[in-house]
C-alpha positions in Angstrom: -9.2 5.7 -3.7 -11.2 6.8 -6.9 -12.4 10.0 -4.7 -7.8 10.8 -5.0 -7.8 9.6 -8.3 -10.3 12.4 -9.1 -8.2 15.1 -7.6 -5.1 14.2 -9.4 -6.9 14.1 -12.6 -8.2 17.7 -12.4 -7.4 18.4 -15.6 -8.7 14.8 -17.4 -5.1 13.6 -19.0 -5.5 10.8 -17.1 -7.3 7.9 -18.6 -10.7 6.6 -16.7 -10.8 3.1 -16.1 -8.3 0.8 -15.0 -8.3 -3.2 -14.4 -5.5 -5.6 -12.5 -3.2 -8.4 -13.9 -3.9 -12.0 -13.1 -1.2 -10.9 -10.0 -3.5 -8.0 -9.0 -1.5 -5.2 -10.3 -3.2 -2.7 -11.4 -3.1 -1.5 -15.1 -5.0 1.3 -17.5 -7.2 -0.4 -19.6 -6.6 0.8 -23.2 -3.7 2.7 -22.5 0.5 2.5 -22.0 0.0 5.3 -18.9 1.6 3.5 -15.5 -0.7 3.0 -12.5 0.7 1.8 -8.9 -1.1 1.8 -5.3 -0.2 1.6 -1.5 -2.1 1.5 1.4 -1.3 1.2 4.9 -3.7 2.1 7.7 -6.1 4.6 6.7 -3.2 6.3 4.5 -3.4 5.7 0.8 -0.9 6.3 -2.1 -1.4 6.4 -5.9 1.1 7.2 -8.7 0.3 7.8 -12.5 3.2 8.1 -14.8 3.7 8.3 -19.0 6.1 5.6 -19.0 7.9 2.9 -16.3 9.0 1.3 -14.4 6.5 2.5 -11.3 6.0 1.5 -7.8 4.9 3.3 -5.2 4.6 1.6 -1.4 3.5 3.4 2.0 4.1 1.7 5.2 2.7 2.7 9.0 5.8 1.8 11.6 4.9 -0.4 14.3 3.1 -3.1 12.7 6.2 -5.4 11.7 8.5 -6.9 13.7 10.8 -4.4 12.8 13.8 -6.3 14.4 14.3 -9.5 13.4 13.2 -8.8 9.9 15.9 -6.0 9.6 18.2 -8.4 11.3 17.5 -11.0 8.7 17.5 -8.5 5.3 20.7 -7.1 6.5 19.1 -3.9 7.3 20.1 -1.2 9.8 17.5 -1.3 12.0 17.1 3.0 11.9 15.9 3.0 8.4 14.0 -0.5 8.1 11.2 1.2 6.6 12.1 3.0 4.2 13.7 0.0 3.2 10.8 -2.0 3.2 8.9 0.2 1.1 11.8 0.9 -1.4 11.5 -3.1 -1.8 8.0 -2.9 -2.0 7.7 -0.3 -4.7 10.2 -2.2 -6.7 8.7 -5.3 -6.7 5.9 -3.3 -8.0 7.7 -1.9 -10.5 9.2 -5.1 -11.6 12.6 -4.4 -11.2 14.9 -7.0 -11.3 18.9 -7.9 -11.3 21.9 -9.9 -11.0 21.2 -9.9 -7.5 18.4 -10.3 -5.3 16.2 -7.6 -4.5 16.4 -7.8 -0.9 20.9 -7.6 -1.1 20.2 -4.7 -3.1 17.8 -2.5 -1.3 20.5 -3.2 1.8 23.6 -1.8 -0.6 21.6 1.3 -1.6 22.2 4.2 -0.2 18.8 5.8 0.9 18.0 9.7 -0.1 15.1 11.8 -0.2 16.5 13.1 -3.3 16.4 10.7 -6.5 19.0 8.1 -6.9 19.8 5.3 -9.0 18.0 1.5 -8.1 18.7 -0.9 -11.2 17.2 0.9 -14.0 14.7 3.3 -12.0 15.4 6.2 -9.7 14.1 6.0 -6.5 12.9 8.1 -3.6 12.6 7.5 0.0 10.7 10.0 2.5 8.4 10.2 5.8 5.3 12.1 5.2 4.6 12.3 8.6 6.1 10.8 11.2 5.7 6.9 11.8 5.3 6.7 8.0 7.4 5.6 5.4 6.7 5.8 1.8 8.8 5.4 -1.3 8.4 6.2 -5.2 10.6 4.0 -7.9 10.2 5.9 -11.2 11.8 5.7 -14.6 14.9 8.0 -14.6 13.6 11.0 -17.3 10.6 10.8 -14.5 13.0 11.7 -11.7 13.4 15.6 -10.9 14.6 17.1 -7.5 11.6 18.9 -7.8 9.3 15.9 -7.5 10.4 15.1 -4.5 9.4 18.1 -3.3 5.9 18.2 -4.9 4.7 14.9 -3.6 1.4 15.2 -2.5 0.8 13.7 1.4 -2.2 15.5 2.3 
């Protein structure tokens, strides 16, 4: 993970040295930056941002039972993934609301382009297939062009 850390800091605005939270978050030491990481499988996602909320979740298909969980959540069954991660990354981001999470992520209407999850704006894509990933940000983060520019190599 530090070896992608290093190519997204290219330029060194990012600060060096980061810690986790008594809940294993992970934070920047000595700095208000935003940090958030995924892993699933041998696929790995990190997101930096000025300011949050930011969460960030990846999720390899076939590893959960994908049925009765989605029957459970409420979730159509089709896009259970990218459910779970949306959930995922906003847990991470601490997002929180009137409602439970879980009631929410099944009310929102999933898009590859941003849209609006409490506070945050949210993306849901595949970078390749039998992969799910999803990106909440804070809302002045959220361009059409981000979701364009992610980087899944």
């Amino acid at each position: 993970m530090l070896n992608l850390y290093n190519q997204l800091n290219i330029d060194g605005k990012f600060p060096d040295s980061w810690s986790k939270d008594i809940n294993g978050k992970p934070y920047f030491r000595d700095h208000s930056w935003q940090l958030s990481i995924s892993h699933s499988d041998h696929f790995v996602a990190l997101a930096v941002a000025s300011h949050g909320p930011l969460g960030i979740d990846l999720q390899t298909h076939g590893r959960r039972r994908q049925s009765q969980l989605a029957h459970y959540l409420n979730w159509p069954k089709p896009q259970f993934f990218h459910r779970w991660c949306l959930y995922e990354a906003a847990y991470k981001a601490g997002l929180a609301g009137p409602r439970p999470l879980q009631e929410l992520i099944a009310d929102t209407e999933l898009s590859p382009s941003p849209f609006a999850v409490l506070n945050a704006s949210g993306h849901c894509w595949s970078p390749r297939p039998k992969l799910s990933a999803a990106l909440i940000t804070a809302p002045d983060l959220s361009t059409p062009a981000l979701c364009t520019s992610l980087i899944t190599t």
